[in-house]
N, C-alpha and C positions, 0 to 999 in steps of 0.2 A: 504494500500500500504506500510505504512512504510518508513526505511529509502530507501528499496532498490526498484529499478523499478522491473517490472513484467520478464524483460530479464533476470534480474537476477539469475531467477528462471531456467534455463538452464543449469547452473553451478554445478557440482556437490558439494555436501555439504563438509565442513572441516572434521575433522578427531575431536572426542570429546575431546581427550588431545591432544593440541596444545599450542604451548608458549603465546599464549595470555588468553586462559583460564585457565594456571596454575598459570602465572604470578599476574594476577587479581584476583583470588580464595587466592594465598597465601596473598596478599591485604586485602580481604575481612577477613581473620583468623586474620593479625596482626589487624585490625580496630576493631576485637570484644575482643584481649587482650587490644588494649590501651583504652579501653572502661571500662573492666575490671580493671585495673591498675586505669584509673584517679575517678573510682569511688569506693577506695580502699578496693577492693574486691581480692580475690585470683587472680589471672591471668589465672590459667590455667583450674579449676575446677569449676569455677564459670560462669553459662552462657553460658553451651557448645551448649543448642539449638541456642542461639543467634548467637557464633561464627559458628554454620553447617550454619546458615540463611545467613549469610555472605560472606562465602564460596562460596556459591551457588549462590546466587546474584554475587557476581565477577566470577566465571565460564560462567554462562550466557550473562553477558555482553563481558564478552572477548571470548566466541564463537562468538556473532553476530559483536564486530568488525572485528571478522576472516574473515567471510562472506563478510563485506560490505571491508574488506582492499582488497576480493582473487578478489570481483567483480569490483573495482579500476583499481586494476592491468591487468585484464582482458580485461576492455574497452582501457587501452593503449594500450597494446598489440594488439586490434584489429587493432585501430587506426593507429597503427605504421606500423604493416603489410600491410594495404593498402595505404598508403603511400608509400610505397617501390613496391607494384605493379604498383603505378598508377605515378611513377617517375623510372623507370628502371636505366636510362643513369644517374643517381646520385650513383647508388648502383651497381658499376659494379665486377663482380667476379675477383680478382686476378688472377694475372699466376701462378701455383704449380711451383716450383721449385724442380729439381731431385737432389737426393743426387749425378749425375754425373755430374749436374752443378753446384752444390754445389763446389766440391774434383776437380775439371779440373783446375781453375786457380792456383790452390794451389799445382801445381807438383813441386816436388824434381828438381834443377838446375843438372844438369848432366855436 
């Protein structure tokens, strides 16, 4: 099952570059420089399989928190919506207001 219920599973999937899997991947790249750096080793050349590993594991992670944040979001949503069906006279439509009743009290004094 994971973290997400099977409802879940309904939802269409994220998009694979999203700000939380670029966020988390560029994470994952500085984690395998300062790994690099504190075991003074070149920074940049050194360990590049390590740093793709990294990368990729932060990618990963910040897709599936995509998922489990879009399916969060989703359950309020639903939540909220029937709420507002199941409570009408709380949620009631405003009057539009016409640009003639806007400009009518605001005549030029003659």
């Amino acid at each position: 099952m994971g973290l997400l219920p099977d409802e879940a599973k309904r939802l269409p999937p994220p998009g694979i570059v999203n700000r939380n899997s670029v966020w988390l991947g560029l994470c994952g790249w500085a984690t395998g420089m300062l790994h690099n750096s504190l075991n003074r080793r070149p920074a940049l050349k050194a360990g590049v399989h390590r740093q793709t590993l990294f990368i990729t594991v932060g990618w990963f992670i910040g897709y599936h928190l995509t998922k489990y944040e879009n399916y969060k979001y989703a359950t309020l949503d639903r939540d909220m919506n029937e709420y507002i069906r199941l409570h009408p006279d709380e949620f009631q439509e405003k009057e539009r207001r016409t640009f003639a009743a806007i400009v009518e009290p605001f005549h030029p004094i003659r």
